[in-house]
C-alpha positions as CSV (number, residue, x, y, z in Angstrom):
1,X,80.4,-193.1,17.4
2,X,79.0,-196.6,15.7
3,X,81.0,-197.4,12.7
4,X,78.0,-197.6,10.7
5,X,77.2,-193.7,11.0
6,X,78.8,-191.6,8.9
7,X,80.8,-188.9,10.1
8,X,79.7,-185.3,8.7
9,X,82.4,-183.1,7.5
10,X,82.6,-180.2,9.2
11,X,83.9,-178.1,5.8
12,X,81.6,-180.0,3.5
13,X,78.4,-178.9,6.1
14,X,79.5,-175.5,6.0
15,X,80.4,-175.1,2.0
16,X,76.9,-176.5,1.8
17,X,74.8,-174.5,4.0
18,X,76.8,-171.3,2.1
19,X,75.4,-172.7,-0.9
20,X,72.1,-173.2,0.6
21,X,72.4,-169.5,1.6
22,X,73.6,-168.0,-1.5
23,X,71.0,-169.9,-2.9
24,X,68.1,-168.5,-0.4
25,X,69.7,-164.7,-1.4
26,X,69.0,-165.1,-4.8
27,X,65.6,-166.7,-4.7
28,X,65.1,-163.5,-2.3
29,X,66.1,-160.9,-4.1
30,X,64.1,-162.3,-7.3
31,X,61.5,-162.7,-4.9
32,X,61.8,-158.8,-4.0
33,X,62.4,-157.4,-7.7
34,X,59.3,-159.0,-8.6
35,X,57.5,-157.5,-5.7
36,X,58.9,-154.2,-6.8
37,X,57.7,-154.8,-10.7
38,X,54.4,-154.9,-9.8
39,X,54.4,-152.1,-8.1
40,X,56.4,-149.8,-10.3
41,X,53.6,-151.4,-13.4
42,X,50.8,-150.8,-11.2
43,X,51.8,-147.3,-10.9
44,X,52.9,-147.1,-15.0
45,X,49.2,-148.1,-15.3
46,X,47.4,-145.6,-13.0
47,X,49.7,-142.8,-14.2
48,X,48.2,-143.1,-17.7
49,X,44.7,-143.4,-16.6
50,X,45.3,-140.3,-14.7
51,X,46.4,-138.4,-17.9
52,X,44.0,-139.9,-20.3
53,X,41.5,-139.1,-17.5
54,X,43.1,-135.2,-17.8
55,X,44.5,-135.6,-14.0
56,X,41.9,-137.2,-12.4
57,X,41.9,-141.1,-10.6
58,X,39.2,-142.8,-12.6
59,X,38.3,-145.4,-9.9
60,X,36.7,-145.2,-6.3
61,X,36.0,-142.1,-6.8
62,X,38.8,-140.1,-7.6
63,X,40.5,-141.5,-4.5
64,X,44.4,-142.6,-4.9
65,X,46.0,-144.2,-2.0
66,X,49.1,-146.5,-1.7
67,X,46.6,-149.0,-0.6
68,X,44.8,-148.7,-4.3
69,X,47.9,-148.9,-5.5
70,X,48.6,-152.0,-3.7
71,X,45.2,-153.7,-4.7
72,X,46.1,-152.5,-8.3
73,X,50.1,-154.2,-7.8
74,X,47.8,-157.2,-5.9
75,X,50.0,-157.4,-3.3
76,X,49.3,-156.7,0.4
77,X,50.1,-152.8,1.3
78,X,51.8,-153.4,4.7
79,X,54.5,-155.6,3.1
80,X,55.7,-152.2,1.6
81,X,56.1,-151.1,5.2
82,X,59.0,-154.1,5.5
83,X,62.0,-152.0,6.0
84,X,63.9,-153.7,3.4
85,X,61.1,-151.7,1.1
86,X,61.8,-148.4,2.6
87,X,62.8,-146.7,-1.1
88,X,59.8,-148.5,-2.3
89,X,57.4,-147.4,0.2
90,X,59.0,-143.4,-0.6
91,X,58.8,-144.0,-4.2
92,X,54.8,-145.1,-4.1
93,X,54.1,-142.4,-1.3
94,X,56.0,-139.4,-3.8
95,X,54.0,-141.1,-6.8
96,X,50.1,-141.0,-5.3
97,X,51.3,-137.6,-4.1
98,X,52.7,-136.5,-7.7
99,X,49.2,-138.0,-9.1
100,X,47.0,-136.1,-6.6
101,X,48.7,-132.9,-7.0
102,X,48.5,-133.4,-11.1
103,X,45.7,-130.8,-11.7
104,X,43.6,-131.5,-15.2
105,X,45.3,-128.3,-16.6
106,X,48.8,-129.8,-15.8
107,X,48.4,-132.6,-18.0
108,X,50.9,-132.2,-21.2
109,X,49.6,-132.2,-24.2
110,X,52.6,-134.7,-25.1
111,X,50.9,-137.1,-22.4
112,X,47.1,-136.7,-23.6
113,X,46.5,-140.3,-24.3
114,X,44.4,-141.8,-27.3
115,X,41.9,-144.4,-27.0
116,X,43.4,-147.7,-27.1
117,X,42.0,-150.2,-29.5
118,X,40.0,-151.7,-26.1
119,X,38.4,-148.3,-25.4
120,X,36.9,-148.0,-28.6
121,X,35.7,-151.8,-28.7
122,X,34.0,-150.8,-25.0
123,X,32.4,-148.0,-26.6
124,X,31.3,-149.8,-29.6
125,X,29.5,-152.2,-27.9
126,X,28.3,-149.6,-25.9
127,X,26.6,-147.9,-28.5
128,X,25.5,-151.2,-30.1
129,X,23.8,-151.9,-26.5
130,X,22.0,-148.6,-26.5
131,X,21.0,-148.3,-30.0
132,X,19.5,-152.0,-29.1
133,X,17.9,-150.8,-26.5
134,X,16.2,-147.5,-27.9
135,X,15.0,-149.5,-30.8
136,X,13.1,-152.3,-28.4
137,X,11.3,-149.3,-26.8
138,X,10.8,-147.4,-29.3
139,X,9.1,-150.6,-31.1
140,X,7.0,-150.7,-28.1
141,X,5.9,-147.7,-28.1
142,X,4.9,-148.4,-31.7
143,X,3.0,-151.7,-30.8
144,X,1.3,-149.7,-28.1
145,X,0.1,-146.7,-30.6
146,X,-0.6,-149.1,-33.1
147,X,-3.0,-151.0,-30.5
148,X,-4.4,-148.0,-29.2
149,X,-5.2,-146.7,-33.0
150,X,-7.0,-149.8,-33.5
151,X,-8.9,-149.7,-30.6
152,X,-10.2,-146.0,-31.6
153,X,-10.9,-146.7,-34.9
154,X,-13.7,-149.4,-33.8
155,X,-14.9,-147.0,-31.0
156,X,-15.2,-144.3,-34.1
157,X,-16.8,-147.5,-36.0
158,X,-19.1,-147.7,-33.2
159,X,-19.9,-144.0,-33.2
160,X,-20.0,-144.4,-36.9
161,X,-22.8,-146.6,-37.0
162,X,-24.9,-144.4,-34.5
163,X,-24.6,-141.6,-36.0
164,X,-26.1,-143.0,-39.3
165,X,-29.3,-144.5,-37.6
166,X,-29.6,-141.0,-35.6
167,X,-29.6,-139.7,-39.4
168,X,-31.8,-142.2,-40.5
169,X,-34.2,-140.8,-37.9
170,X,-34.2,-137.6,-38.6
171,X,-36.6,-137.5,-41.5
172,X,-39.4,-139.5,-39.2
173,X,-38.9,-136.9,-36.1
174,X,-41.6,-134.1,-36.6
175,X,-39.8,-130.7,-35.3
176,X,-40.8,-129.6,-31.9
177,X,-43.6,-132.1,-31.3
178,X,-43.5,-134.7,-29.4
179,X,-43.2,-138.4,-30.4
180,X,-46.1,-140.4,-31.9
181,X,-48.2,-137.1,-32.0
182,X,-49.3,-135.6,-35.2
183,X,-50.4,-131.6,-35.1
184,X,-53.9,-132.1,-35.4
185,X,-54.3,-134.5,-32.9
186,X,-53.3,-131.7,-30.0
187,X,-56.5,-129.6,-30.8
C-alpha cells in the first residue's frame, strides 16, 4: 500500500458497522411500533363507532375488513402480511371478527357512547342548514301565492267591471223581446 492511504482498522470498521447496526435496530423497531400504533388507534377508533353506532360499521356500508382498517391506520394492508407482523396481522384479523360478530343487542350499556362535542356541532349546523333551506322555499312558495293572488284579484277586477256594465244594462233590455224592438212595432 501507498503511504499516503490510510490503513483501516480492522476492529475500529467492525465496532463501527455494530454501531451502525444497533443503530439500524433501533430506528427499526421505532419504525415498527409506530406501524403498530396506528393500527391498534385505528382500531380504538372503529371500535367506538361500532358501539356508538349500536354494533354496526358506520362506513362503506357496514362492511369491516382488515383492509378498512388499514385505509383507516393509512398504511398499506399487505405490509401486515410481513412476517415480522404475524401477531399484528392475528390481532387485526380477531378484532374485524370481534366487530362483525358484535350484534346491536350486544353492545353494553357501559359502552353506549355520547355524542361528542363534534357530533353535536355536525348536527347543529345540520339543522341550521335545513331550517335555512325550508325557510327559502317556503318564502317562495309565499312569493308565488302572493303573485298569483295578485294576478286573480285584477282578473276578479276585470270581471268586476263587467259585471257592473251588464247591470247597467239591464234596466234598458226589454224582457223577452228582442233588441231595438218595442211591442207595438211587432203588430
Amino acid at each position: 500500500m501507498s503511504a499516503t492511504k490510510k490503513e483501516k482498522n480492522p476492529v475500529a470498521t467492525e465496532s463501527a458497522n455494530a454501531r451502525k447496526r444497533e443503530g439500524a435496530l433501533i430506528a427499526g423497531a421505532r419504525r415498527t411500533e409506530a406501524f403498530r400504533d396506528k393500527w391498534v388507534e385505528a382500531m380504538r377508533l372503529i371500535e367506538q363507532e361500532v358501539i356508538s353506532n349500536r354494533g354496526v360499521y358506520p362506513h362503506i356500508g357496514g362492511s369491516l375488513t382488515p383492509a378498512e382498517v388499514a385505509r383507516r391506520a393509512g398504511v398499506i394492508v399487505n405490509s401486515v402480511y410481513h412476517p415480522r407482523h404475524e401477531a399484528l396481522k392475528i390481532e387485526v384479523q380477531s378484532f374485524v371478527d370481534r366487530m362483525l360478530a358484535l350484534a346491536p343487542s350486544e353492545v353494553p350499556e357501559d359502552k353506549q357512547a355520547q355524542p361528542t362535542w363534534e357530533d353535536m356541532y355536525i348536527a347543529l349546523v345540520t339543522n341550521c342548514r335545513l331550517d335555512a333551506l325550508s325557510w327559502q322555499a317556503e318564502k317562495a312558495l309565499r312569493e308565488a301565492a302572493e303573485r298569483r293572488a295578485a294576478e286573480l284579484e285584477k282578473v276578479v277586477a276585470r270581471y268586476a267591471d263587467t259585471i257592473a256594465q251588464l247591470r247597467r244594462q239591464i234596466p234598458d233590455l226589454s224582457m223577452g223581446q228582442p233588441f231595438g224592438l218595442v211591442p207595438d212595432e211587432l203588430n
